[in-house]
PADRENLO-734226 format. One record per residue (C-alpha): x negated, y, z negated. Coordinates in steps of 0.5 Angstrom, whole numbers, padded with zeros to 4 digits, always signed. Each point is the difference from the previous one (the first is absolute). Layout:
! residues N
XYZ;...
! end
This chain:
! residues 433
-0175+0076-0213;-0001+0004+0007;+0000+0008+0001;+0008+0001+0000;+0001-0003-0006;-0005+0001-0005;+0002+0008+0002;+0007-0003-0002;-0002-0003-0008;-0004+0006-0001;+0004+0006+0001;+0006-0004-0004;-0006-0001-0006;+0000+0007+0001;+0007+0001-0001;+0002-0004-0006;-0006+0003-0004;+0003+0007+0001;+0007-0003-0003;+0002+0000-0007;+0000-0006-0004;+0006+0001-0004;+0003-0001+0006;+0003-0007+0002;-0004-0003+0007;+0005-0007+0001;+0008+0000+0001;+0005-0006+0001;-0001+0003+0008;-0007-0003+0000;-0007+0002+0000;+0000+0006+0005;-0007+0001+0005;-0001+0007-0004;-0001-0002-0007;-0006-0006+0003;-0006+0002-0004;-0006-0005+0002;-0006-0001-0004;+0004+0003-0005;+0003-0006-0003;+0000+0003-0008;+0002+0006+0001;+0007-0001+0005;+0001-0006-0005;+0000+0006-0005;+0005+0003+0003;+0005-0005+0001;-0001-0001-0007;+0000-0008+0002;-0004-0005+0001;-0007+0000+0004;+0000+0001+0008;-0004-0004+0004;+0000+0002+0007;-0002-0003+0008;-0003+0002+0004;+0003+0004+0007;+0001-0004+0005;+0003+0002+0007;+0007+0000-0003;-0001+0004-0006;-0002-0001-0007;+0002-0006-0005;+0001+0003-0007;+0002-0003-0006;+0003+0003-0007;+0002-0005-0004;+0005-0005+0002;+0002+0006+0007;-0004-0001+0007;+0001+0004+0004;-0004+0001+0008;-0001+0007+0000;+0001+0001+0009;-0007+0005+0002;+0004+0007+0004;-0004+0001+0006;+0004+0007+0001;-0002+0002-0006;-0006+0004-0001;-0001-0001-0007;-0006+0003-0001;+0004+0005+0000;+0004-0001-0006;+0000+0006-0005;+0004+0002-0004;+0004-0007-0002;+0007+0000-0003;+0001-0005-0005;+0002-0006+0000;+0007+0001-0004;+0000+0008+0002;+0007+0003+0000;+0004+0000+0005;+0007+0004+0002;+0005-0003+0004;+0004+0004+0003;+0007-0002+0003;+0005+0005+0004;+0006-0002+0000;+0007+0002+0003;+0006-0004+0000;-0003-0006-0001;+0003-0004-0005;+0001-0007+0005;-0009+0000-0001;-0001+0003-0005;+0000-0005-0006;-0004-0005+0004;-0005+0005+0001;-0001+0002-0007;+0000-0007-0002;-0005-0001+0005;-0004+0005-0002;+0000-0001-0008;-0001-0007+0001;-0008+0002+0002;-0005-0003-0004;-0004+0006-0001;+0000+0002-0007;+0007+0003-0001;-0003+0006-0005;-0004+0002+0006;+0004+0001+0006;+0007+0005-0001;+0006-0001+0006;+0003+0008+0002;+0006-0001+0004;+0002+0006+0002;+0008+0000+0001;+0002+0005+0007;+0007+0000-0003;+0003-0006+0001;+0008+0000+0001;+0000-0009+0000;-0002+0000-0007;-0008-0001+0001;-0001+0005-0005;+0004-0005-0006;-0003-0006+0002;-0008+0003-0001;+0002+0004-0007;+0002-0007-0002;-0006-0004+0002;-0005+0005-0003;+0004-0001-0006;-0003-0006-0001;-0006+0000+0004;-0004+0007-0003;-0006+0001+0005;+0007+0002+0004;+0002+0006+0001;+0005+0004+0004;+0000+0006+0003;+0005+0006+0004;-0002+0003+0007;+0005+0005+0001;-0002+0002+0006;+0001-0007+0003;-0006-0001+0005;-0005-0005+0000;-0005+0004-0001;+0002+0004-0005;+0002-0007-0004;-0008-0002+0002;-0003+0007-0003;+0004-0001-0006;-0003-0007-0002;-0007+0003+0001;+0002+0006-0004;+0002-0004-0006;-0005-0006+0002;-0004-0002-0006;-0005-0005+0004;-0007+0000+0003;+0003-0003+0006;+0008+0002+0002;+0003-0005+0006;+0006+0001+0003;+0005-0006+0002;+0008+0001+0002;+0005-0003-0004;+0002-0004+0006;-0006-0004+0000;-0001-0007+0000;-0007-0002-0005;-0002-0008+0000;-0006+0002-0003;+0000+0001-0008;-0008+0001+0000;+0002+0006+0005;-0003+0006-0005;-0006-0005-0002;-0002+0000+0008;+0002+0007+0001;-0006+0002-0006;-0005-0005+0003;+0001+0003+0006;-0002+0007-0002;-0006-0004-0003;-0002-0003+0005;+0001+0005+0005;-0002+0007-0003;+0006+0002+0004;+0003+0006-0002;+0007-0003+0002;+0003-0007+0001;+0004-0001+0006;+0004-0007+0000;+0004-0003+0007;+0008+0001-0001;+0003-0007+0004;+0007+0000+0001;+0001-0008-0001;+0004+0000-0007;+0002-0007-0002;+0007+0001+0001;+0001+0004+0007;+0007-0001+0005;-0002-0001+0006;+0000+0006+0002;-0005+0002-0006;-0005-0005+0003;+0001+0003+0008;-0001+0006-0003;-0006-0001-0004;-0003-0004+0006;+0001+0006+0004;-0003+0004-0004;-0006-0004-0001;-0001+0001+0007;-0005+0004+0004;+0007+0002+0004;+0003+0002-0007;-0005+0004-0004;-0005+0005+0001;-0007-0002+0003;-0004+0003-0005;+0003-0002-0006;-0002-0005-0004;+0007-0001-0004;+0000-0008+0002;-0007-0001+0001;-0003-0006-0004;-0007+0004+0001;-0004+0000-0007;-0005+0007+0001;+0000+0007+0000;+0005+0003+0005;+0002+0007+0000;+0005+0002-0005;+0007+0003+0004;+0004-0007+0001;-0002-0003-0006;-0003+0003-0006;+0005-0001-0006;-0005-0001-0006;-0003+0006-0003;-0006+0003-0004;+0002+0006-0004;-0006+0003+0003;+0004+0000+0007;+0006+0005-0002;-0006+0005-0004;-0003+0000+0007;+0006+0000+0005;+0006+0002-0005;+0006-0003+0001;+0006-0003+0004;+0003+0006+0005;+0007+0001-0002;+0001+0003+0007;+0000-0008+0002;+0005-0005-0001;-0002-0006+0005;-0008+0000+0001;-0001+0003-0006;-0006-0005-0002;-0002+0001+0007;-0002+0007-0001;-0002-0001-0007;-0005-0005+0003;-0002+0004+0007;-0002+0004-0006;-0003-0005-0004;-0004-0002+0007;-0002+0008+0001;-0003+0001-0006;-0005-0006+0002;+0002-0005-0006;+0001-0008+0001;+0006-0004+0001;-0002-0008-0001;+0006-0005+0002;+0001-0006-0002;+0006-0006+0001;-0001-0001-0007;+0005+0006-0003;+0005-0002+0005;+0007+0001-0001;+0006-0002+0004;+0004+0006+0003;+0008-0003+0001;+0002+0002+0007;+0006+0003+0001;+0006-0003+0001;+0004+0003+0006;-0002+0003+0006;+0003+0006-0002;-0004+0000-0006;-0007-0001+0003;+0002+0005+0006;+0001+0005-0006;-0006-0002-0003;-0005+0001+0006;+0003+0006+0001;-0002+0002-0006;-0006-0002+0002;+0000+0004+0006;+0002+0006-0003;-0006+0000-0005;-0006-0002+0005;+0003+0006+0003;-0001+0004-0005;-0007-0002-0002;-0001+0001+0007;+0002+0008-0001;-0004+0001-0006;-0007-0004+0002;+0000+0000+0008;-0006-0004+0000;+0004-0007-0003;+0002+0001+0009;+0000-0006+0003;+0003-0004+0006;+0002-0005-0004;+0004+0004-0004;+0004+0005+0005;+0001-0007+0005;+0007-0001-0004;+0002+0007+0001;-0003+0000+0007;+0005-0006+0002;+0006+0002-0004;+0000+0007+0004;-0001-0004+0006;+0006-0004-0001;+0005+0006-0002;-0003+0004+0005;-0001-0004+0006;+0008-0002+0000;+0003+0007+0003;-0006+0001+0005;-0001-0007+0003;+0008+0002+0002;-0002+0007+0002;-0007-0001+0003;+0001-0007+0005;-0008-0003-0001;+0001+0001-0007;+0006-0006-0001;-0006-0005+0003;-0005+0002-0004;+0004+0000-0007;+0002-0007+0002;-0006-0001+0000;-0003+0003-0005;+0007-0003-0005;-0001-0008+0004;-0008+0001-0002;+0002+0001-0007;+0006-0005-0001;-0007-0005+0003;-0004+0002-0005;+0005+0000-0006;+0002-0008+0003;-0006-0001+0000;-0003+0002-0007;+0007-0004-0002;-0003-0007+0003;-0006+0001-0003;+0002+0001-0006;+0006-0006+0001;-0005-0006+0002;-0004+0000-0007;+0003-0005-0004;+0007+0002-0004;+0000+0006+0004;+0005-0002+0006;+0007+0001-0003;-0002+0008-0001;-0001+0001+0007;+0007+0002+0002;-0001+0005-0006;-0007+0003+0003;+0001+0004+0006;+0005+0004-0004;-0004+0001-0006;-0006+0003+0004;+0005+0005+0003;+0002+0003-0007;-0006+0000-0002;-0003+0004+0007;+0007+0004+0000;+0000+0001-0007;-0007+0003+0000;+0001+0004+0006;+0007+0003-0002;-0004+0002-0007;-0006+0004+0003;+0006+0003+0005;+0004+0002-0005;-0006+0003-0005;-0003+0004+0007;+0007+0003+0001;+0003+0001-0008;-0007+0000-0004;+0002-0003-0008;+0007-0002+0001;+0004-0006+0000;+0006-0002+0005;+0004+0003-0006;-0003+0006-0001;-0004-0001-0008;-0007+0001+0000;-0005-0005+0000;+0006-0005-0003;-0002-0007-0002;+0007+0000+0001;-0002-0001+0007;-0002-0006+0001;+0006-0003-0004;
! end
């Protein structure tokens, strides 16, 4: 074996030594790379309480190992610095999945179906869903699945914010490990929590992130141009990892969704001032503290795209609202990339009046509007000639007009009505609905 991979056996060999035996190493998931154990063939049969291991040697794909009847090839990460590997979670930790939750009864059930149906040990995993006072019946539907399902559990958020909502799952959090997932989320991946440990495994991370992709099995035309645009790098912001499909350390802000519980002592909770991007601020703090963020497309789950115009309007308002807050509150999250929606919407409204009092500026805004509609026509082509995707050009260029309108018109409203909604409620989810 080379260098790299005799580095990799090792430090996993120094893991698993450091683990209790009690605990069970093999799952109906498959035989993760964090509990391999060459040259300790004995021991790790022991631990499974099973038959002996025998195990190949690394190749330039990985590791071929073998317990039982089980065979697994073990994939090395070049991203992962697994000398490092600490302070390893076991391999059944527990784990807290919290779900915010208002008016969502369309999803809900499928969501909770979808999780309970993990492989994981049910006894080692709780599901909090925490209820922001759903007037739609959400509340009914949760009481009664968690009458037949106990590892779930339904909660009241009086305040009805989504921060608030996450902080009342981590307060009543019993797990070594809390994950946030929407009730409105699609999971096609039943051995999702058994990834979500081994990740933290193989990383030493202090949180996961996971990519959140649009494309949800049964979309509307509409759905899929705007997970298409979204998806795009005309639809989201540069830096965020959201749709990356990149597996390695990357900062937390866009994308950390899985926590160690040392990561609130450390940071404290989700601030409550916040109601859109209040998981952005939790992990600029996160990021700040200098803890690491480790993403995966393994934890993956779908996000069910809006299903009107006006609906991903207010949504990105929203957005726009609270990337401006976050900006008030942590000056250094300024970026370009961040205020160009702010920028170009002020334009627009702007430049209206003056192109008409001022005669130079009429040229220039239709310059600038002709620029735009280009620019937009164009990203809509290009997303139009990959295969599937030509009947969703019609609906593009509008798309990508709510989603810029929608953030601008968000961080304009903030600047000029700090914390309040069109309707006046503070801080509201009601806002977005």
């Amino acid at each position: 074996m080379s260098g790299p991979k005799t580095v990799w056996v090792r430090s996993f060999a120094r893991v698993l030594s450091s683990i209790p035996s009690s605990l069970g190493f093999v799952s109906d998931c498959g035989f993760r790379a964090s509990n391999f154990l060459p040259g300790q063939k004995q021991k790790l049969g022991q631990l499974c309480g099973g038959p002996a291991v025998t195990a190949s040697e690394a190749t330039g794909s990985g590791v071929s190992c073998h317990v039982g009847d089980q065979t697994a090839l073990v994939s090395t990460t070049a991203d992962a610095d697994l000398e490092t590997l600490s302070r390893p979670i076991a391999v059944e930790a527990t784990v807290t999945v919290i779900v915010p939750v208002r008016n969502e009864a369309e999803c809900i059930e499928r969501t909770l179906s979808q999780l309970v149906a993990q492989r994981y040990d049910p006894e080692r995993f709780e599901i909090l869903v925490v209820d922001g006072q759903s007037t739609d019946g959400t509340p009914g539907l949760v009481a009664d699945f968690a009458r037949r399902h106990p590892n779930v559990r339904l909660l009241a958020n009086p305040r009805r914010l989504s921060s608030a909502a996450r902080n009342i799952g981590v307060r009543h959090a019993r797990g070594q490990i809390v994950v946030v997932v929407d009730g409105h989320c699609e999971i096609d991946n039943d051995c999702l929590l058994d990834e979500l440990v081994a990740a933290f495994q193989r990383s030493d991370a202090d949180c996961v992130g996971r990519p959140q992709p649009l494309d949800v099995a049964d979309a509307s035309p509409l759905q899929r141009a705007i997970s298409a645009a979204r998806s795009s790098p005309l639809g989201h912001h540069p830096a965020s990892h959201v749709y990356s499909a990149h597996e390695g350390y990357v900062p937390s802000s866009s994308v950390a969704v899985a926590y160690r519980r040392s990561v609130f002592d450390a940071v404290g909770l989700f601030d409550e001032e916040f109601d859109a991007c209040e998981d952005v601020e939790f992990n600029h703090r996160v990021d700040r503290a200098g803890l690491r963020c480790y993403l995966t497309p393994r934890v993956a789950v779908r996000y069910r795209p809006r299903a009107s115009f006006r609906g991903l309007f207010r949504q990105m308002a929203r957005y726009g609202r609270g990337r401006m807050r976050l900006l008030r509150k942590h000056r250094d999250t300024f970026s370009w990339g961040t205020v160009v929606p702010l920028v170009f919407v002020t334009g627009v409204l702007a430049g209206l009046p003056l192109s008409f009092a001022v005669p130079w500026l009429k040229l220039l805004y239709g310059a600038a509007l002709s620029a735009y509609a280009a620019i937009v026509l164009l990203a809509s082509l290009a997303i139009g000639a990959r295969p599937g995707n030509a009947a969703l050009v019609p609906r593009l260029p509008l798309v990508f007009a709510a989603i810029h309108f929608g953030l601008g018109i968000g961080m304009i409203w903030e600047l000029c009505w700090p914390g309040r909604c069109h309707d006046g409620n503070p801080y509201a989810v009601a806002c977005d609905r």
